[in-house]
C-alpha positions, 0 to 999 in steps of 0.5 A, a space after each residue: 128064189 133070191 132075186 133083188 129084182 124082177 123085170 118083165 119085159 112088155 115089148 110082144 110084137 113091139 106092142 108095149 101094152 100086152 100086160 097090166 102093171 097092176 097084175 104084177 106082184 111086188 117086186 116086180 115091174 113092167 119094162 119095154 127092152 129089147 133083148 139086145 139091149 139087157 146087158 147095158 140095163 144089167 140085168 144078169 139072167 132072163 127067165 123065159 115064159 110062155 114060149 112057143 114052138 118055131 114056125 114049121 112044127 105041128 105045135 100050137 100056133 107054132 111060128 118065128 116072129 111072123 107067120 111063115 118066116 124060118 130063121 137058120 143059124 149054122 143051118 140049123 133051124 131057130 125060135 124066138 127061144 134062140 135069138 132072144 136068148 143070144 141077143 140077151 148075152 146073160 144066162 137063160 136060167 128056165 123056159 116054160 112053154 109048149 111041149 113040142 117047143 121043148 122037143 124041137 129047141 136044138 142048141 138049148 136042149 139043156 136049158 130047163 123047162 116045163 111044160 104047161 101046155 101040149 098041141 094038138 095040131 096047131 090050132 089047139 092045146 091042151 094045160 098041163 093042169 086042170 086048176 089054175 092054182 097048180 099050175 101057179 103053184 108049178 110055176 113058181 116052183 120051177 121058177 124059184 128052183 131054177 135061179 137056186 141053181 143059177 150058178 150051175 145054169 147051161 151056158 148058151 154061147 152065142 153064134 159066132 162067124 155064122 151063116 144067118 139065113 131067113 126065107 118067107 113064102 113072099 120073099 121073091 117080092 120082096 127082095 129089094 127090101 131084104 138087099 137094102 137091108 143088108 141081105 144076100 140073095 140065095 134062092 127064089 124066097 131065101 136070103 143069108 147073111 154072114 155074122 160075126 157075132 150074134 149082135 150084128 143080126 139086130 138089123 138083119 132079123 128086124 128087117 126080116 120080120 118087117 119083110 116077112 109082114 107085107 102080106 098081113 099089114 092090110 089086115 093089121 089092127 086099125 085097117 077095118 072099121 070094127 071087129 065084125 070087120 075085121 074077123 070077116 076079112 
């Protein structure tokens, strides 16, 4: 679509292994750059693929960041399509991914997307198509046809003087941790902090995610002796 170059950010979980470089096409390369952090590498748009639905929607394996914690801002309920998109600061030129993630995305409804996959419930999904090869073939279609049209992209203006909320099923144990990051206390789980502009939530949402893991870290990679183990736990 007229690209000089393409960068496909391998930084999933903060795990820098997701993708093989020797999968790539020329052209493309393999980089593990936080979303914050895109301007001072300028890139000048982000293309979004294979995204899911927020946690709380009945979509295939639906969640934000971490299995039971909801982000807000402005009150409004937000996906990881939402903070990375603002925390980038440049144009979200296409999204791809689940079907109820498209219907439940709020503030970006104008991006374009499409579709790949649709839920049912959330432990399973049906493609779009039955071939491989067309679903490529769609990909690269919508993929070249929304940079085409990048200079008439929807802006997505970043919150600014937000309230920024988070709330996890564990959040009464673990307050101390969400306070000395910076967080207010609201509720039993619930926690808010107030935004001057979208940057200022880089510690907040980190300190969140990690928050929001304490329940899973004892069954994380590298606490069981095999994979029999693992999957029994």
């Amino acid at each position: 679509g007229g690209a000089s170059e393409l960068v496909v950010l391998d930084n999933h979980g903060g795990n820098a292994v997701n993708v093989s470089a020797e999968s790539l096409p020329a052209g493309a390369r393999l980089e593990t750059w936080r979303d914050f952090d895109l301007l001072d590498h300028e890139v000048d748009a982000t293309f979004q693929v294979g995204y899911h639905a927020r946690g709380g929607v009945d979509g295939f394996l639906s969640h934000t960041y971490v299995p039971g914690l909801r982000l807000r801002a402005g009150g409004e309920l937000i996906s990881e399509s939402h903070t990375r998109a603002w925390a980038a600061g440049v144009p979200l030129l296409g999204i791809t991914g689940n079907d109820l993630h498209r219907e439940t995305l709020g503030a970006l409804s104008e991006t374009p997307f499409l579709v790949t996959q649709t839920s049912i419930g959330r432990g399973g999904m049906s493609p779009v198509w039955d071939e491989p090869h067309d679903g490529r073939t769609a990909l690269r279609e919508f993929a070249e046809r929304c940079l085409r049209d990048a200079a008439s992209a929807p802006t997505v203006p970043e919150p600014t003087d937000v309230t920024f909320e988070a709330s996890m099923p564990n959040g009464s144990e673990v307050a101390d941790q969400m306070l000395d990051a910076g967080w207010t206390r609201s509720g039993e789980v619930e926690y808010s902090a107030q935004l001057r502009i979208w940057r200022d939530a880089r510690e907040l949402l980190a300190a969140a995610m990690n928050a929001a893991l304490v329940p899973f870290l004892p069954y994380w990679l590298g606490a069981f002796e095999s994979a029999e183990e693992a999957a029994a736990a």
